[in-house]
N, C-alpha and C positions, 0 to 999 in steps of 0.2 A: 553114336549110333542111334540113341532115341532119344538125342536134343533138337534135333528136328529130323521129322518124318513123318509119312504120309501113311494112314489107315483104312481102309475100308468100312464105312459102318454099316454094320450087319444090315440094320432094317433099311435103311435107304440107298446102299449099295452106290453110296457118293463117296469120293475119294475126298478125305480131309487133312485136311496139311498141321500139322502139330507140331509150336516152335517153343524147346522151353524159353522164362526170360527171367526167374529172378526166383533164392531159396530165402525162408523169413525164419527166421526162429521163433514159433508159434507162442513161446513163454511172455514174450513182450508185450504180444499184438493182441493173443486170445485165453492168453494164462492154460495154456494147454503143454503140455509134456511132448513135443513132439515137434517136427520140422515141415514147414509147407512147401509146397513149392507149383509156383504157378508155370504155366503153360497157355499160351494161345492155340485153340483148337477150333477151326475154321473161323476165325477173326473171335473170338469169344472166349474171354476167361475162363479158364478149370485149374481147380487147384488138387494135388494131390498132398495128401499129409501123412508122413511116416511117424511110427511112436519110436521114441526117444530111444526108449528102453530095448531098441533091436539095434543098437549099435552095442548094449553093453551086452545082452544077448547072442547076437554075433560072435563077438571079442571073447567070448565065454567057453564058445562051442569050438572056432577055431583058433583062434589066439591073433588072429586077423581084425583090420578094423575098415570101416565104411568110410572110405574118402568123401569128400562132398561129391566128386566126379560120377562116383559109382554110382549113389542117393540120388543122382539124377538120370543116371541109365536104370534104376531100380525101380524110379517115379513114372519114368519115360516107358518103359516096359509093362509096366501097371495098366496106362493107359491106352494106350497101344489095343492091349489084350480085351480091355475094357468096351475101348468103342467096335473089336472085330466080333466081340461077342455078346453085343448088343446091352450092356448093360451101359454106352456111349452117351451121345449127347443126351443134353435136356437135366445136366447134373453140374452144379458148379464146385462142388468139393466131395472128394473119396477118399472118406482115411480108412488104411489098412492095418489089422492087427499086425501083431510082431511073427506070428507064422505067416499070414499073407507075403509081409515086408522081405523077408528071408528067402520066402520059395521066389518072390521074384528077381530078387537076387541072383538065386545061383541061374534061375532061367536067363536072365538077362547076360551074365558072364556066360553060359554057354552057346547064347547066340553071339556074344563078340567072341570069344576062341577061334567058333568056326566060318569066321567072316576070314577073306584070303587079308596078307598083311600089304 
């Protein structure tokens, strides 16, 4: 649902086409606690970056765990919401605290629920 999809950006009110393409484990690349994951968003890299510590946070509060699938409907949802409420282009990377990471979690699982099957 939000591995590819199209946004509205707030201020320019241009339809932008948003394809995820690849998740990096950020300890490698940027010695950082936490998971990237890039996206093309109208031909232009953006990366979003969840922290680490909302998968054991998660797993804490429900006894559930964060697929890589979901981490990228929870990325994809991020940004999504991002460029509809203009906080969008002209940013190459958004990392989200561990409550950001979670609320758009369950936002994100509530909008695939109520998609028909």
């Amino acid at each position: 649902m939000f591995e590819n999809f199209t946004a509205t950006d707030r201020w320019t009110k241009k339809q932008v086409h948003c394809t995820y393409q690849s998740q990096i484990i950020a300890i490698s690349t940027r010695h950082a606690d936490a998971v990237d994951y890039k996206f093309l968003v109208g031909g232009h890299k953006v990366w979003v970056v969840l922290p680490c510590v909302a998968w054991v946070e998660y797993r804490k509060r429900t006894g559930k765990i964060i697929t890589d699938s979901l981490a990228v409907e929870i990325a994809g949802h991020y940004l999504k919401t991002a460029l509809e409420s203009g906080e969008g282009l002209g940013r190459d990377m958004y990392t989200l605290t561990v409550e950001e990471t979670l609320q758009h979690l369950d936002a994100a699982v509530k909008e695939m629920e109520a998609q028909p099957a």
